[in-house]
Structure formats: C-alpha cells, structure tokens
N, C-alpha and C positions, 0 to 999 in steps of 0.2 A: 117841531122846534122852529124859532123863530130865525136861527140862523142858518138853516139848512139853504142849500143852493137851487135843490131840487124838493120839492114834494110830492110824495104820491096820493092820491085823491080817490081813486079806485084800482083794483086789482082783480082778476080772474084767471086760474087755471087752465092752460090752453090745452095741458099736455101730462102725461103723470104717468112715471113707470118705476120700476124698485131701485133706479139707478139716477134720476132726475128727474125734475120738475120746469116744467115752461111755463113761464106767466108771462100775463102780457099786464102791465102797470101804463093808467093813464098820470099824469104827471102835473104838476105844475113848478115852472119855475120860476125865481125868484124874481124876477121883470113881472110878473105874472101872465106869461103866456102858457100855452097848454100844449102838451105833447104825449109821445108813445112811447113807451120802452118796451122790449121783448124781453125777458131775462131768463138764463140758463141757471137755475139752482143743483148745483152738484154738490159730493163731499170734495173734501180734500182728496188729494193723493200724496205720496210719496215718491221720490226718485232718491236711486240712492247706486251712487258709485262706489263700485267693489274694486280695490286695489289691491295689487300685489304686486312686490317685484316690479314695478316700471309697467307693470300690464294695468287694462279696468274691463271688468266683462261687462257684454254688450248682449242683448237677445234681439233677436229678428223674429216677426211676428204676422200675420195676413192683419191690416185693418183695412176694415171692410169701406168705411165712407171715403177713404181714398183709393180704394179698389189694390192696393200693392205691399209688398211686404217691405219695411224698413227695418235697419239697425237702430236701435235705442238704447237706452240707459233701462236698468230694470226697474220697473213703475207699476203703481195701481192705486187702489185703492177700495172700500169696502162698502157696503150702505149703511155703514151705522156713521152717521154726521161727526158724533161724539168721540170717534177711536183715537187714541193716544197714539202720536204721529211717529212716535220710538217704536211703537209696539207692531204698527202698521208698516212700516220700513222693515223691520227684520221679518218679518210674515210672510210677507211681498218676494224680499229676498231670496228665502228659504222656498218659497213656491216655483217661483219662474228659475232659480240657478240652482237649488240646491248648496247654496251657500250658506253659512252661519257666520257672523261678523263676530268678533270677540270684542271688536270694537267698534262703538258707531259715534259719530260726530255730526251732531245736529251743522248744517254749513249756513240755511236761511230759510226762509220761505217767501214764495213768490206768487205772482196769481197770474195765472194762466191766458186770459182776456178780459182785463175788467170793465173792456167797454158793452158785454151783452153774458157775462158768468159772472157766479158768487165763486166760482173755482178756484182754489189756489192749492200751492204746492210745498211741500217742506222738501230740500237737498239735507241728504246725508254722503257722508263720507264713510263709507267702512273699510277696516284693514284688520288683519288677524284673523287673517281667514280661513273655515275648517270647509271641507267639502264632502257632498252628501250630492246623494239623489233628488232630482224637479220634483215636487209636487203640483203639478200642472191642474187648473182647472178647466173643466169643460170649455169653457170659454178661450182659452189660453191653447186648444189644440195644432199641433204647425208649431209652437214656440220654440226656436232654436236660440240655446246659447253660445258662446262665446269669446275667450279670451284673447283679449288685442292689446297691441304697447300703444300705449298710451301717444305717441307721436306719429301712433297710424290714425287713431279714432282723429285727433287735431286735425290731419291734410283730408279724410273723410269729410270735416264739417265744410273746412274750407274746399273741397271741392262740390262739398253740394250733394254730397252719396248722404249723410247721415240728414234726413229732413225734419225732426223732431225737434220743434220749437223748445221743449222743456229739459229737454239733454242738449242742448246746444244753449241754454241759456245757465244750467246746472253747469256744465262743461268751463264755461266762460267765468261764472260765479264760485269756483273749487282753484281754479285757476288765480283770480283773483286776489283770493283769500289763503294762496300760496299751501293750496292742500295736493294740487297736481303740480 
C-alpha cells in the first residue's frame, strides 16, 4: 500500500515453536530508508478478573524467563490463533482457579508490546461466581490461587509486589471503566 509508513520487502523465520513464531522482517520506510525488525508472533491471551464480594483472585506461578514466582491476574491463552476470546477467558479461568463466571464482561483489549509482538490481550470482568476444582496444566504446575480484597491487590501494585504489566494494566483499565 502506497500509504503505509513502513514496508516490508523481505521476511524469514528465525524461530518457530507451537506457541510462537520469530521473524526477522527487512523493511523499508516511507523516507525510503532501509531497516530491521524482529517480530514476536503470538495468539492472543486473555486476562480476566474474578470478583466477589470486594475480593478479585489472584494466582501466583514460577515464570521461568524471570526466574521468580509472581501474583497475577489469571491469564493464558491457547495455540489456536482463531479461539473466541469469551470462550478462552472462561477456559483459562476454570483451569488455573477452578472458577465458573456466570457472568463475564468483555472490559477491552490491549496489546501487550507492540513495539517487537503481534500479542495483544482481551480484560474481562467476571462475577457470579460458582467454584470448583483447578484444572491445572502440565505447564501451570507450582500454580497457587488466591483470594484478595481488592484494596490489597491496589497497595501490591503500587508497591511494586504485583509486577505483571498486563494485570496492572487490566487492574488500571477495570478500574477506569468503574468495574472495580
């Protein structure tokens, strides 16, 4: 296209596993100078805050590329590009808390880092909530849930305990939109 800012010119796969793809894209841009991009191709995920009562549960997990375990919002996502982001949210849910939302509210979608990923994100809002047993995936082993008021997970962020860019940006956008 003749209005794009950026163009790509060539591309090759650096990298390729059932959960991403790395390419590395030569470019040109519209000055017509020439450059590099790396890009991260992921799915989507979901984050989705489970309310009840003044509480939102919270799981804490080992991630491994930062070597330490964090409190987060419960999130994931699946390899199939396509999955309907309702359908992946209560999935998600019902896996890491053992939770069933009777209600979920789409809150936004956002993108993860769109300076080097295709990654972005959908916030839900669930409440009406029944509970049930984890179904934890292999991957998900270590995963501890639990329930926190809502004006602890806040003094968490702002002290710098909860470090999860996308539950602190979920957190911030629920909040917003006057759902917390």
């Amino acid at each position: 296209m003749a209005d794009e800012e950026i163009t790509r010119s060539r591309t090759r796969i650096a990298y390729q596993n059932k959960w991403m793809t790395v390419r590395e894209d030569q470019i040109v841009r519209a000055n017509g100078s020439a450059g590099i991009y790396g890009v991260v191709e992921k799915a989507d995920f979901a984050v989705i805050a489970a309310v009840d009562n003044g509480h939102i549960y919270l799981v804490q997990q080992y991630r491994y590329p930062v070597q330490g375990r964090f409190w987060e919002m419960p999130q994931g996502s699946w390899e199939q590009l396509t999955l309907d982001p309702l359908v992946l949210a209560k999935a998600e849910l019902e896996e890491e808390t053992g939770i069933v939302a009777r209600s979920m509210v789409h809150a936004g979608h956002l993108f993860l880092a769109y300076g080097f990923s295709t990654q972005g994100y959908n916030v839900f809002f669930a409440s009406e909530l029944e509970y049930g047993a984890p179904k934890l995936d292999i991957e998900e082993h270590g995963l501890i849930a639990k329930r926190f008021k809502i004006t602890e997970v806040e003094q968490m962020i702002q002290a710098g305990t909860i470090k999860d860019a996308s539950t602190v940006a979920s957190f911030g956008l629920l909040r917003l939109k006057g759902l917390l």
